[in-house]
C-alpha positions in Angstrom: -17.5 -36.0 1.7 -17.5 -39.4 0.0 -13.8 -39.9 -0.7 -10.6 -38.6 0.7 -9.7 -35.6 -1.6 -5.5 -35.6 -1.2 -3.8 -38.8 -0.1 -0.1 -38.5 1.3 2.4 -41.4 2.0 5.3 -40.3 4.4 8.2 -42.8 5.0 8.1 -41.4 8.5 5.2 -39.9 11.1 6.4 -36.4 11.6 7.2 -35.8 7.8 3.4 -37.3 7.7 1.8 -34.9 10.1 4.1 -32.1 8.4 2.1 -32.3 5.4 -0.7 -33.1 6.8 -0.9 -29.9 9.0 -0.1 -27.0 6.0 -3.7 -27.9 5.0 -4.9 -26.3 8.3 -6.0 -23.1 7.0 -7.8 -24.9 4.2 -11.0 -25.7 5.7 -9.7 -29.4 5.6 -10.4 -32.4 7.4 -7.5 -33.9 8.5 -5.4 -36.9 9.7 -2.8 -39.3 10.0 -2.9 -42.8 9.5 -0.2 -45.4 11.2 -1.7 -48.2 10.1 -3.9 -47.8 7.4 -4.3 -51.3 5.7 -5.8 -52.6 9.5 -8.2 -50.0 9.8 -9.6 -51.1 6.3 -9.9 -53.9 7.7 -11.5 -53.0 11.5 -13.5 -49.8 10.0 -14.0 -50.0 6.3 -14.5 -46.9 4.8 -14.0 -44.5 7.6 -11.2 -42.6 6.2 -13.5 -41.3 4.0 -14.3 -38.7 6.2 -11.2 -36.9 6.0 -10.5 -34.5 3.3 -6.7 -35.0 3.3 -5.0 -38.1 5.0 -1.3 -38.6 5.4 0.0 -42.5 5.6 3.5 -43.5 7.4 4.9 -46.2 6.0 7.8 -46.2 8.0 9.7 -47.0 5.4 12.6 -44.4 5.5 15.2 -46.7 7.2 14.3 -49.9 5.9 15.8 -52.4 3.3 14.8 -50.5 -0.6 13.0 -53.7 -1.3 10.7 -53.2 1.7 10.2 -49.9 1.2 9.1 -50.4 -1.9 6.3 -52.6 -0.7 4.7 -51.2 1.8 4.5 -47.8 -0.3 3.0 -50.5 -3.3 0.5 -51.7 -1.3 -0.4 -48.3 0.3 -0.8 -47.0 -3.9 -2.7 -50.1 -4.7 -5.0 -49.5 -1.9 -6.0 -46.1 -3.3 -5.9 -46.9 -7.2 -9.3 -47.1 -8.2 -10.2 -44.4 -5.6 -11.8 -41.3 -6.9 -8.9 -39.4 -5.0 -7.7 -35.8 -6.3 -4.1 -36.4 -5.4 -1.7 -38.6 -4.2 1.9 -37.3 -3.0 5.0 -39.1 -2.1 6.3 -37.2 0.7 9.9 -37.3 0.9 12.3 -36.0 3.4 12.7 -32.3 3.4 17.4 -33.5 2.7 15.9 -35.8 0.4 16.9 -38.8 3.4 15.8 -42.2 2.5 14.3 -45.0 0.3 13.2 -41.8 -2.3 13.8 -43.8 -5.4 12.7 -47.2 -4.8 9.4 -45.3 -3.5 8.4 -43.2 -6.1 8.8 -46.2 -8.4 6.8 -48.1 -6.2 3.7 -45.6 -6.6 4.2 -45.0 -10.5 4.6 -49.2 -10.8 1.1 -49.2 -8.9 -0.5 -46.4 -11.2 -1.1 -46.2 -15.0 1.7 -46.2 -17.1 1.2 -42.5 -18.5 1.6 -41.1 -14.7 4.6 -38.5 -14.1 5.9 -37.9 -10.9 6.9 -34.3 -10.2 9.3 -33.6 -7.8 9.6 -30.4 -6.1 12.6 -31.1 -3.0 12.4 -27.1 -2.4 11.1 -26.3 1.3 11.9 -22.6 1.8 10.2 -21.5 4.6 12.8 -24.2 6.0 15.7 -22.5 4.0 15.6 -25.6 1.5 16.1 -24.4 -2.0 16.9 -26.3 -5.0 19.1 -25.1 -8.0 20.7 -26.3 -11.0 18.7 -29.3 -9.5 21.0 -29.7 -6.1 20.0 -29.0 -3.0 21.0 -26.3 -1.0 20.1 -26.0 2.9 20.7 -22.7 4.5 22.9 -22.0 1.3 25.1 -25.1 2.0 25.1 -28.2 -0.7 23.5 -31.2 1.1 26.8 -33.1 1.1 28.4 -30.4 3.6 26.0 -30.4 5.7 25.1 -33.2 8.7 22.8 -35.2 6.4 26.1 -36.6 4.8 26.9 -37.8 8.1 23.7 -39.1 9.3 24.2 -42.7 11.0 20.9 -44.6 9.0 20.4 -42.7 6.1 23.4 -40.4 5.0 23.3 -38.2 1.6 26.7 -38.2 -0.2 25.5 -35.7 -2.9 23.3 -32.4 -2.9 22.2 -33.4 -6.7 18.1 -34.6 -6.6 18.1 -36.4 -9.1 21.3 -38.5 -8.6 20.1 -39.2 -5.4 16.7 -40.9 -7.3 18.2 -42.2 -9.6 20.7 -44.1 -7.7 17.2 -46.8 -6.9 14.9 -45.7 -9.4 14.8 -47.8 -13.0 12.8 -44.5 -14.7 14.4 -41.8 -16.5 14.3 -38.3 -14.9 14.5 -35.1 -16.5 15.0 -31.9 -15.0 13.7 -27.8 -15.1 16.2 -25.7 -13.8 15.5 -21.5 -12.8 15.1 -20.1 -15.2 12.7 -22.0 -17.2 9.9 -20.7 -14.2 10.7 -17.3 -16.0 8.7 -18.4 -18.8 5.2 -18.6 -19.8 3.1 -21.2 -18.5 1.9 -22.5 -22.0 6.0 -22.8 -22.5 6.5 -24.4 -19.6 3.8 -27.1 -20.1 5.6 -27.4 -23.7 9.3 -28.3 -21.7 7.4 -30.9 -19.6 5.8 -32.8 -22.4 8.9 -32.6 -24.6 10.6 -34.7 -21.4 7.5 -36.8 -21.3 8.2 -37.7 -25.2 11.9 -38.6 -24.4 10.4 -41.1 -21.8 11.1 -39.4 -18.7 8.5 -40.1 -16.1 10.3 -38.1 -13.2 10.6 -34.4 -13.4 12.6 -32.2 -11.1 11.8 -28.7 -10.7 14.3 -26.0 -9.5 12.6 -23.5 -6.9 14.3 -21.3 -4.5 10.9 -19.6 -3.3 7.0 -19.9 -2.7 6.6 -18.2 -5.7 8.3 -20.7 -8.0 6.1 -23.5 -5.8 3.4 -21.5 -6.7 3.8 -21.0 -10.8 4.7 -24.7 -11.0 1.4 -25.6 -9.2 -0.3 -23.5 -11.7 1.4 -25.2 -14.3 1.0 -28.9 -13.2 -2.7 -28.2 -12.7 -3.2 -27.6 -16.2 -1.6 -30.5 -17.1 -3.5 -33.3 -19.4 -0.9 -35.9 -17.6 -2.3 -37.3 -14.1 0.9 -36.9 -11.9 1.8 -37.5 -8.4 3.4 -34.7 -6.3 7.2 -35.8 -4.8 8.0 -33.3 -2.1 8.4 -32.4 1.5 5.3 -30.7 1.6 5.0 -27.0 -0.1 4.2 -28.3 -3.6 1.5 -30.6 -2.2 -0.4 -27.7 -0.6 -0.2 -25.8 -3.6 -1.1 -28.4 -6.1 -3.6 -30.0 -3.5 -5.7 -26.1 -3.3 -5.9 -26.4 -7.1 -7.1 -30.0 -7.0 -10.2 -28.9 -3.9 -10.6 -25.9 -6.2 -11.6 -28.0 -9.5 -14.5 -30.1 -6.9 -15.6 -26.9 -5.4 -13.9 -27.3 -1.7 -11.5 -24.4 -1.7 -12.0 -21.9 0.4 -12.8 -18.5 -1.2 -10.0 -15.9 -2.4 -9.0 -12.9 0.2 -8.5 -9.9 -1.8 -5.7 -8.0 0.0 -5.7 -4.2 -0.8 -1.8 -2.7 0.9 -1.2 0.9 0.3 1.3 1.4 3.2 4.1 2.2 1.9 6.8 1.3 5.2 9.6 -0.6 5.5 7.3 -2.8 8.0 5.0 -3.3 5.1 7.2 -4.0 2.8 8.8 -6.6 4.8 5.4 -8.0 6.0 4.2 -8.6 1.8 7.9 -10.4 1.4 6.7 -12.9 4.3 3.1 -13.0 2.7 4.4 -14.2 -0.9 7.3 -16.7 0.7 5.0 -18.1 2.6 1.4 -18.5 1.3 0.1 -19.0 -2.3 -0.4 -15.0 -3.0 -0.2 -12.5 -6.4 0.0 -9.2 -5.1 0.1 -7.2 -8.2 2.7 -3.9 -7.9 0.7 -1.1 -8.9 2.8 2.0 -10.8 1.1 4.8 -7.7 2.2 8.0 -9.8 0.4 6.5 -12.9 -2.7 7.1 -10.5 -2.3 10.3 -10.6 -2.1 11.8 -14.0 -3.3 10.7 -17.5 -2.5 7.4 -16.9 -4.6 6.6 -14.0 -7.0 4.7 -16.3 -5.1 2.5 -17.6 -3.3 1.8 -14.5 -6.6 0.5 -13.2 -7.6 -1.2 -15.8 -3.8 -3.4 -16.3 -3.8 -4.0 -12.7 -7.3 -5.3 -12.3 -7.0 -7.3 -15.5 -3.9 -9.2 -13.9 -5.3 -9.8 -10.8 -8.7 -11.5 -12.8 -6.7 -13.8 -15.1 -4.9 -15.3 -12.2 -7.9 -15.2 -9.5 -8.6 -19.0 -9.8 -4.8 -20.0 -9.6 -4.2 -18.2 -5.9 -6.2 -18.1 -2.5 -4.6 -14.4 -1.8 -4.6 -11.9 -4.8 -4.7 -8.2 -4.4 -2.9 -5.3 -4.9 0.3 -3.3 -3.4 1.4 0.2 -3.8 5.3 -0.8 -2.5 7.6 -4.3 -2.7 11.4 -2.4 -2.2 12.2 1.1 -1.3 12.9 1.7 -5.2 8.9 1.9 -5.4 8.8 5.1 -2.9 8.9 8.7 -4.3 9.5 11.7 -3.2 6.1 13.3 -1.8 7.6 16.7 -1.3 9.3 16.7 -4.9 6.2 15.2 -6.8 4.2 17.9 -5.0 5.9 20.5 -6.4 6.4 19.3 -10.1 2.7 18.2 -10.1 0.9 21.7 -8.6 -0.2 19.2 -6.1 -0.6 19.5 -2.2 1.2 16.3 -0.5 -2.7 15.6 0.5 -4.0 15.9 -2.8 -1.5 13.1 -4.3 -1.7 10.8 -1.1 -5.7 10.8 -1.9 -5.2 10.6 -5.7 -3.7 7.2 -5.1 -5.9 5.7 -2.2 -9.0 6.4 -4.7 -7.1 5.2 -7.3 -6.5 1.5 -5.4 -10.0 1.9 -3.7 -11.4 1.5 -7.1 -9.1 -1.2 -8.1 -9.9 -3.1 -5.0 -14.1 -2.2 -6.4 -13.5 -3.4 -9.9 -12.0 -7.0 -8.8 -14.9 -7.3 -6.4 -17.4 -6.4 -8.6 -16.4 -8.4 -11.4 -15.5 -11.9 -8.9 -17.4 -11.5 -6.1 -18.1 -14.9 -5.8 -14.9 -16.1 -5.8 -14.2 -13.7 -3.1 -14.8 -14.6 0.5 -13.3 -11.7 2.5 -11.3 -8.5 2.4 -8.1 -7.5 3.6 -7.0 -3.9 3.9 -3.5 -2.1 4.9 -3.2 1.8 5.9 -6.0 4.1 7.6 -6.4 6.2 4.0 -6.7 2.7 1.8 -9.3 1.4 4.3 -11.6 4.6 4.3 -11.2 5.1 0.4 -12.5 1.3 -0.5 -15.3 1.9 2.0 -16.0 5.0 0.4 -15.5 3.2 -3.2 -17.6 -0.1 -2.3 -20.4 2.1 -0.5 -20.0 0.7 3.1 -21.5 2.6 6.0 -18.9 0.9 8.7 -17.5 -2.0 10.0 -19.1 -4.5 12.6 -16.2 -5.0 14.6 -16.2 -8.6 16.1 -12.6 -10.0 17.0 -9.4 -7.9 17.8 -6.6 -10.2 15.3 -3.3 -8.3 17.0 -3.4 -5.2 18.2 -4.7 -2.2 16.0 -5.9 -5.0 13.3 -9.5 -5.9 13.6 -11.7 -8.4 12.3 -15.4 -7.5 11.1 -17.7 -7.9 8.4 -18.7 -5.0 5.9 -22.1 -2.9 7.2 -24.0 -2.0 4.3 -23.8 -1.7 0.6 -23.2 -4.1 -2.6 -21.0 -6.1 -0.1 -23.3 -6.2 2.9 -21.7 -8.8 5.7 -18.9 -9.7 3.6 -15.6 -10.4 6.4 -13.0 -8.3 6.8 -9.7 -7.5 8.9 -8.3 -4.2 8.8 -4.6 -3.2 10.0 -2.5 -0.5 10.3 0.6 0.2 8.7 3.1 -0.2 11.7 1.6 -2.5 13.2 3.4 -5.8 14.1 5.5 -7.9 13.5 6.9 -9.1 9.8 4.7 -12.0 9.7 1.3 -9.7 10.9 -0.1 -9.5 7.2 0.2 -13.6 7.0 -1.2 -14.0 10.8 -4.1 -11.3 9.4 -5.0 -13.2 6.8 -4.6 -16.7 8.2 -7.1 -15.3 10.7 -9.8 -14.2 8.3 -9.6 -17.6 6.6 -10.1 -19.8 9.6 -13.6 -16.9 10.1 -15.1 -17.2 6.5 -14.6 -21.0 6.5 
């Protein structure tokens, strides 16, 4: 690479290697910098190596004004860089010189820069709404960040909290504007751009939300900066390697088991990782509807293919989507075998469609439930599996022998099999292989 692709100043080194670190699984280089302006100085140019690099400016317990200047000269340093993203990390309670430093990168930039902030972190139970912070479903202020000896928080409200050292106007979308369309969306942000609001604060209480207003921000004509603890700049930093061709490839998840385990295990995926599993109606597969089950399913999962690394397909989210075998079996005329295979060729040729019409956007498959496995094998024309790596036990890592898909990877697992995270771990897995 010629240029650092994501740029991250931290006010303090873990919160830098924090960010650094969800990158990971991205087939990033990565590091942290503690003294960045001296290593221009003694080796010019060698942080150009590094796909994302994370800055500590040790700046969360310092005098504003200070703050403000190292983060300045940290901006001014990247400015004219050909850089894909620079984010203001801020402390995951919103701890710290948070104003002063987020005008101190949008002084540095052009004046038609927004700063988004996104203060929700809920793999770390931080979740933002009505634009206050809420950790472990407590307000901020009740919690032992209003008593912290260097840096207490007297308020759970975000933007209070910037606005108490910031001289820009902030605007806010709350809930239930992520309900809405993208296109409408995009239409609240500019009308806040128009009243001269250059900070925005977005509500999110999942991964989801991070995820949609990722999507969003991305298609933004406004350059922003991202202004979080770490979540929104992994999902709007995977857009941003996306647009110059460095993202890794989409998995194309395929879960028929219908369990509780399962069910549990797609809830971690979609907190946790920048997914769209698409619900699929199973008893539409079996009747007169089947076709154009397929075809709504597949079509959802190809209009959002470039906005996620995980899409795919599930035949359960909440015990509400499980019927009756033994009833349906008998209304239908049907064995219990019968509708079981009805389905599993029914997602087997879902799973086929989105392959055949983005197979190079696809870099490896994953697959849920002994029936679902052997029904896209069937579907995609595969003669086996070349089984190379056990993932966790009863889930196996391969690549596809024979067919349209010949050598393409693949992890396999069964439907009972471990623990509520084993989909994520799966999948992690197959990432770190096809990159």
């Amino acid at each position: 690479m010629s240029m650092a692709d994501i740029v991250v100043i931290a006010d303090d080194l873990t919160g830098a290697n924090a960010t650094g670190v969800l990158f990971e699984n991205k087939n990033c280089k990565i590091a942290t910098f503690l003294d960045l302006l001296t290593y221009f100085k003694e080796e010019k140019g060698a942080y150009k190596d590094y796909d994302v690099i994370s800055i500590n400016t040790d700046s969360r317990s310092i005098a504003k004004e200070e703050a403000y200047n190292r983060v300045a000269t940290v901006t001014n340093s990247f400015k004219n860089e050909d850089i894909k993203l620079l984010s203001k990390r801020i402390d995951s309670t919103v701890r710290g010189n948070v104003g002063s430093e987020i005008d101190a990168v949008l002084d540095s930039l052009a004046d038609n820069y927004l700063a988004i902030v996104v203060p929700a972190f809920p793999a770390s139970n931080r979740i933002t709404i009505g634009g206050h912070l809420l950790v472990n479903s407590i307000p901020l202020e009740r919690t032992d960040v209003a008593k912290d000896p260097k840096t207490p928080v007297e308020t759970s409200c975000v933007s209070k909290i910037i606005a108490r050292q910031s001289k820009y106007e902030i605007g806010s979308i709350e809930l239930s504007s992520l309900k809405n369309t993208e296109k409408e969306i995009i239409e609240e942000i500019n009308s806040l751009k128009k009243e001269g609001k250059r900070i925005i604060v977005f509500d999110a209480v999942n991964q989801q939300d991070i995820n949609k207003i990722a999507a969003v921000v991305s298609k933004l004509k406004t350059p922003v900066i991202s202004v979080d603890p770490g979540p929104f700049t992994l999902a709007l930093g995977v857009k941003s390697l996306s647009s110059n061709g460095n993202q890794d490839s989409s998995i194309l998840a395929t879960i028929g088991s219908a369990t509780n385990l399962t069910r549990t295990q797609v809830a971690n995926l979609e907190e946790n990782t920048n997914s769209l599993l698409v619900l699929v109606d199973s008893i539409k597969l079996i009747g007169a509807e089947k076709e154009a089950e397929i075809e709504r399913v597949s079509t959802k999962i190809l209009d959002n293919i470039d906005n996620y690394q995980i899409v795919g397909l599930v035949s359960s989210k909440t015990e509400e989507d499980v019927f009756d075998l033994n009833e349906l079996s008998k209304k239908l005329y049907l064995s219990r075998d019968q509708i079981a295979q009805k389905i599993s060729d029914g997602l087997a040729v879902i799973s086929k469609q989105v392959l055949d019409a983005a197979a190079d956007k696809i870099g490896g498959l994953f697959i849920t439930g002994g029936d679902i496995t052997i029904a896209v094998s069937k579907a995609i024309k595969t003669v086996g599996i070349e089984v190379q790596a056990e993932v966790l036990p009863l889930a196996v890592y391969g690549k596809i022998l024979g067919g349209a898909y010949d050598g393409l990877p693949i992890v396999t697992k069964g439907g009972l099999i471990g623990d509520s995270d084993a989909i994520t771990n799966c999948i992690n897995h197959l990432f770190k292989k096809i990159n």
